[in-house]
Structure formats: structure tokens, C-alpha cells
VONUVO-25169 format. One line per field, with one value per residue (C-alpha): x, y, z; residue number from 1. Coordinates in Angstrom, 1 decimal, m for minus. Layout:
c1	(X,...) $
c2	(Y,...) $
c3	(Z,...) $
k	(NUM,...) $
//
This chain:
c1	(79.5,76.7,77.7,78.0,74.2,73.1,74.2,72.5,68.9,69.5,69.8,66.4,64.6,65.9,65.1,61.5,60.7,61.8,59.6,56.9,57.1,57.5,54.3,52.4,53.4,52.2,48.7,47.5,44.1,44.6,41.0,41.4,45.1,45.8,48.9,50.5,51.0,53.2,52.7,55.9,55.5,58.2,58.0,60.0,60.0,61.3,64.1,65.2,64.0,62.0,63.5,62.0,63.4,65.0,64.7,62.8,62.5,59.4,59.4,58.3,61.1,59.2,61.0,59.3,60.3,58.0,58.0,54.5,54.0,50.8,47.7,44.8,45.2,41.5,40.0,42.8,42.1,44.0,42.8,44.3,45.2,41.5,40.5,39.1,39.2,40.1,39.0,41.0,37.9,36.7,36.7,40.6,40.8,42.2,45.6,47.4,50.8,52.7,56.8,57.7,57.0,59.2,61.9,65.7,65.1,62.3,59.4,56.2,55.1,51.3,50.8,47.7,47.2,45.1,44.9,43.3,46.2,46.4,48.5,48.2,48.0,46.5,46.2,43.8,43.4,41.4,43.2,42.0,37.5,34.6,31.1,30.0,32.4,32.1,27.7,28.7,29.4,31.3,30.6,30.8,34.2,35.4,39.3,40.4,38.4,40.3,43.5,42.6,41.6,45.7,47.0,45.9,43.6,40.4,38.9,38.8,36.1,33.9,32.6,35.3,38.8,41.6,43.0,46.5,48.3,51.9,53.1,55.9,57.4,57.3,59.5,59.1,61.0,59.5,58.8,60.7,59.8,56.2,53.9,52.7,49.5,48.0,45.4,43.1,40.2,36.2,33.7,30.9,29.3,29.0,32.6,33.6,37.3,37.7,39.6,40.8,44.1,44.5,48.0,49.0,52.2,55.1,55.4,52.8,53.3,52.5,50.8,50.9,50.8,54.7,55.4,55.0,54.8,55.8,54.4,57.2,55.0,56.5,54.9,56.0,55.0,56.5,53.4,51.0,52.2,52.7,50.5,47.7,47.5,50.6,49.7,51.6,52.0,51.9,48.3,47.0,48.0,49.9,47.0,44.7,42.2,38.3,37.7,35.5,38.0,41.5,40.9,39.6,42.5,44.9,42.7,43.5,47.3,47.8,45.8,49.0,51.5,51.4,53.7,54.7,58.0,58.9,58.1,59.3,58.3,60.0) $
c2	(220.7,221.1,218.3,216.3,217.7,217.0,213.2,212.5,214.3,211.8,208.6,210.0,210.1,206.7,205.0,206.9,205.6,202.6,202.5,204.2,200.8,198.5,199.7,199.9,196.5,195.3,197.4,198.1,196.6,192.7,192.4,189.3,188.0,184.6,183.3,179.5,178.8,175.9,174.2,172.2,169.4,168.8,166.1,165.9,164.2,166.8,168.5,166.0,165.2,162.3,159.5,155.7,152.8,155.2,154.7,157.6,157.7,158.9,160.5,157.8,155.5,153.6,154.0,153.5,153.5,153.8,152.0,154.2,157.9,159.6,161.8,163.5,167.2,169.0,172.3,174.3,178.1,181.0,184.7,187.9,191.3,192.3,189.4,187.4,183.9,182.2,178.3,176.0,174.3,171.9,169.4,169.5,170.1,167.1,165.7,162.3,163.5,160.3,160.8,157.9,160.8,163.4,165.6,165.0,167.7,165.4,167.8,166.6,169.5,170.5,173.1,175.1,176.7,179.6,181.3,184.4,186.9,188.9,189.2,186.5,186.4,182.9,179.7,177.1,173.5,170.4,166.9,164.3,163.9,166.2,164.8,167.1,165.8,161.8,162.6,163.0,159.0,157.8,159.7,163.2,162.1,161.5,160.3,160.5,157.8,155.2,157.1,156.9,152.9,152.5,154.2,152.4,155.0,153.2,150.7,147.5,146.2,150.0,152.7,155.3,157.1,156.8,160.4,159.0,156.0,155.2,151.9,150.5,148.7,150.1,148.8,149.3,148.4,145.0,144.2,144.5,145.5,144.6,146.2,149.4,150.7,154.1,154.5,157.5,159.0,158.4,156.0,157.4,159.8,157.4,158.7,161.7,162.5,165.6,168.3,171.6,173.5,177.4,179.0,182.5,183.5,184.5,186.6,187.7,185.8,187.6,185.7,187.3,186.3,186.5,185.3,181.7,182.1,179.2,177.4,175.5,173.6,171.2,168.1,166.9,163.3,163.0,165.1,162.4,160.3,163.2,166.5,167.4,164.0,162.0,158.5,155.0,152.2,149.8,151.1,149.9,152.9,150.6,149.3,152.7,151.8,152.5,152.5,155.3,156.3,155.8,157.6,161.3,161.2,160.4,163.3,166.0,165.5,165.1,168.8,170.0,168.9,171.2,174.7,177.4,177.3,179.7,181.3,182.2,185.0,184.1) $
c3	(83.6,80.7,79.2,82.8,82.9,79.4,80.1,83.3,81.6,79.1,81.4,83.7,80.2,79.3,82.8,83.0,79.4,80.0,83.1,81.3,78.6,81.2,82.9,79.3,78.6,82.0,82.1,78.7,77.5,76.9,75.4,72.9,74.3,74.7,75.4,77.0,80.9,82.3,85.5,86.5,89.4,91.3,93.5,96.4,100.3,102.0,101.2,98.9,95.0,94.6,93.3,92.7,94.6,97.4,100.9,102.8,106.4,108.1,111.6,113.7,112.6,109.6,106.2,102.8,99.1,96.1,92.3,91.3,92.1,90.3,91.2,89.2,89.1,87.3,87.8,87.2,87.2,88.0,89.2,88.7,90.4,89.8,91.0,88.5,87.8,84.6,84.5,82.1,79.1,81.7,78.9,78.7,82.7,84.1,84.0,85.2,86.9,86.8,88.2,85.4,83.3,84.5,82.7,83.8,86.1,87.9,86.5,84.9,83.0,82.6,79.5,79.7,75.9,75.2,78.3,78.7,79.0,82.3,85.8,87.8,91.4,92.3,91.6,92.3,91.5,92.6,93.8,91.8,90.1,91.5,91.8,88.8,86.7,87.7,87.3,83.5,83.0,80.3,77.3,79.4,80.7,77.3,76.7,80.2,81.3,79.3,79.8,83.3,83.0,81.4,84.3,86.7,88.1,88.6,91.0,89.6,92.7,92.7,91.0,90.9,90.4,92.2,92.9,94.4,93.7,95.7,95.2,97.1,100.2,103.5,106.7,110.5,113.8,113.6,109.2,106.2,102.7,103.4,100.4,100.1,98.7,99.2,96.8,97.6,95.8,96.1,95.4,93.1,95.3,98.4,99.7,98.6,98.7,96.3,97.5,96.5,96.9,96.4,96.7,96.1,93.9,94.9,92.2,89.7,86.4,83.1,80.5,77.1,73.3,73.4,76.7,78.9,82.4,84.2,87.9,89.7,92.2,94.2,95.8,99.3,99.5,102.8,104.2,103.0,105.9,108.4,106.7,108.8,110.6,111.1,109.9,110.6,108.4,111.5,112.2,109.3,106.5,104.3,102.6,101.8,99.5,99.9,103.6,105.0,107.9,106.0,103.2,104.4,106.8,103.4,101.5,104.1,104.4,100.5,100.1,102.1,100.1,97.8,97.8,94.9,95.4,92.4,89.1,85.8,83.6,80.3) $
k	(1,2,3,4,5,6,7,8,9,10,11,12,13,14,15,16,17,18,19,20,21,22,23,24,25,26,27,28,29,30,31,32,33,34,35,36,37,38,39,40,41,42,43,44,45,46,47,48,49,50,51,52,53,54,55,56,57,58,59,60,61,62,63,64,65,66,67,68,69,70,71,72,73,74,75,76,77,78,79,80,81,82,83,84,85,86,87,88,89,90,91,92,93,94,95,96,97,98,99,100,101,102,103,104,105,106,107,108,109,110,111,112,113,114,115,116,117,118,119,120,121,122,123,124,125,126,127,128,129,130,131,132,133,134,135,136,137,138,139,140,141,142,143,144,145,146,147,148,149,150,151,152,153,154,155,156,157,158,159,160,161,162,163,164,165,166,167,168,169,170,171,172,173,174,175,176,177,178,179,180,181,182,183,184,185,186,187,188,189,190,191,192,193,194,195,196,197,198,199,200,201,202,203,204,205,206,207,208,209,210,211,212,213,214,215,216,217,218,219,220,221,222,223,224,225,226,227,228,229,230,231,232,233,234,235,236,237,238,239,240,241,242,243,244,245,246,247,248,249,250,251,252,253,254,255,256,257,258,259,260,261,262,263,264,265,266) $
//
């Protein structure tokens, strides 16, 4: 019987200490910390993965399939269980996710280095240039303007990026494999298309000098077409481009298509 007792002291001192680490690990002072953050973009329509050339049907009967899947992703910051906010260098802020560039999983990973270690509840980033960052010009904007230029993410007729560019075929009850073009984004600061998406965890992710959090985000292009407004090709939202009406309507579904589906602690 003592030694019955003697055992189970020993495993309530071992599970409190180990507790009593965990708890350290997760609260002591991080002053100085840096560590790495991953953001992996999934894209999906629906419940099914993404995957160029495939036939996708929509809900009012039209069916599309893309060759070009990309947007701008910039301001990326993330805020922790105090709540404050760590913002990525706004130099380095801005990526190209282009599918063409995805993993074998279908992931297109983003790598944030350096950031400030802490527990993180939050994360927030923008869909495609702000109006701050455009004002710069050429030499504020630095490389990503020409790797914007080789990516097609530019208007060729106007003064501007294109935040989202599917390229494809689309067909309906009455056409077949007619082309498909929905380029959103904004047009200097005449029409103003920038928006900004803010998702809570599901899980807070712990980044440290010795560990690499990672954000599975997954993209569901299907609500571009049917997000907050359900759009038809047939009504004139195969060709988006720089029209005044079009566009916004685009803006507002593809700021929905965004969702944490998971995260990794590693």
C-alpha cells in the first residue's frame, strides 16, 4: 500500500511539473524572441481541391474551368491574447499567390521570418494594393512592381494592380467554352477595390525561436461567383475587368472566401 502511495505521489508531481513547464514555456517573458510563421493557401471550390482545367459547376447551372488562378495578399499582421498587433516590414508585405505554384499537396506557402514571438489569436490580411502603398510610385513599391508586371498583375490600358486574376472558359445552358476573365483590383485611386479580411484561430499558434507555427487557410473560389452576391456569367461577369459596378460586387464576394481551416504548432 505505501508503495502503491509512493507511485501515484510520484506521477501528480510529474503531471504538475510537467504542467508547471508547459505553462512557463507558454507565458514566460518573450522580450527579444523572434521566430518563423507559415501561411499555407489552399485553394479549393467547395469541398473539393482546386485543380486547373477541371470542370466546376456553379449553382445556377453555368460551369467554368480555370488555366490562371492568382491574387495579391499584403498587410499581413497577426494579434495576440493581449491583444496586440504585430505587422509584417511593410516593405516585404505583399505576396503573389499564384496556384501554378503550389506544393503536391495544392499549397502555396507564404513564410513570414522574424516574427515577434508571442500567442496568437488573430489574423488579419488585405486582398490585393492599398491606396498608401500604390501613393509610393515606382521606387516606393520596389521589386514587386516588376514582379507584379511578369505576373501578369497589371493593367496594360490603366493605372493600377490587378488584385485577382482567373483565367479560363466558362459554359451556360445556351454557350460553350466561351472565355473567361475575372480580373479584379483598382484603378489608381479613382476605384478603389482594396479590402481587408480578419479571421480568428482556431487554435492559438505559438511562435517561438524553436518553433514554426503554421496557417492552413483555405480559398474557396466558388464563393467569388456566389459569396456575398451571387453573380452570372450570362449577365455579363465573364469579362470583369475595370468597370465601376462589376468590380465592387467581385471585391465583396472574394473578401469571403477566405476561412482558417486549421493550425499547426510544430
Amino acid at each position: 500500500m505505501k508503495l502503491l502511495k509512493y507511485t501515484f505521489a510520484l506521477l501528480v508531481c510529474a503531471i504538475i511539473t510537467s504542467c508547471s513547464s508547459d505553462d512557463d514555456s507558454n507565458n514566460k517573458d518573450l522580450t527579444g524572441q523572434k521566430g518563423d510563421l507559415i501561411l499555407k493557401f489552399d485553394n479549393a471550390v467547395g469541398d473539393q481541391d482546386f485543380i486547373f482545367g477541371t470542370t466546376y459547376n456553379k449553382s445556377n447551372d453555368e460551369s467554368f474551368q480555370l488555366t490562371t488562378l492568382k491574387y495579391i495578399v499584403s498587410n499581413i499582421r497577426v494579434k495576440d491574447n493581449e491583444g496586440n498587433e504585430f505587422m509584417y516590414p511593410e516593405e516585404d508585405n505583399i505576396f503573389i499567390v499564384n496556384e501554378a505554384d503550389g506544393n503536391n499537396a495544392g499549397e502555396i506557402w507564404v513564410v513570414l521570418t522574424d516574427v515577434d514571438a508571442a500567442n496568437y489569436t488573430e489574423i488579419t490580411f488585405g486582398l490585393g494594393v492599398d491606396q498608401e502603398r500604390f501613393a509610393l510610385g515606382a521606387e516606393g513599391q520596389g521589386d514587386f512592381l516588376d514582379l507584379a508586371s511578369e505576373e501578369g498583375m497589371m493593367w496594360s490600358w490603366a493605372s493600377g494592380y490587378k488584385f485577382v486574376r482567373f483565367d479560363g472558359t466558362f459554359s451556360t445552358a445556351n454557350v460553350s467554352d466561351e472565355p473567361l476573365n475575372i480580373h479584379m483590383g483598382s484603378v489608381g485611386a479613382s476605384l478603389d477595390n482594396y479590402r481587408e479580411i480578419t479571421m480568428s484561430l482556431p487554435n492559438t499558434i505559438l511562435v517561438r525561436e524553436d518553433k514554426t507555427p503554421e496557417i492552413h487557410i483555405k480559398a474557396d473560389i466558388a464563393k467569388v461567383f456566389n459569396g456575398a452576391s451571387e453573380i452570372n456569367f450570362a449577365d455579363g461577369y465573364d469579362q470583369v475587368h475595370t468597370d465601376a459596378n462589376t468590380t465592387p460586387v467581385v471585391a465583396a464576394n472574394v473578401q469571403t472566401m477566405f476561412e482558417v481551416h486549421h493550425v499547426h504548432n510544430d
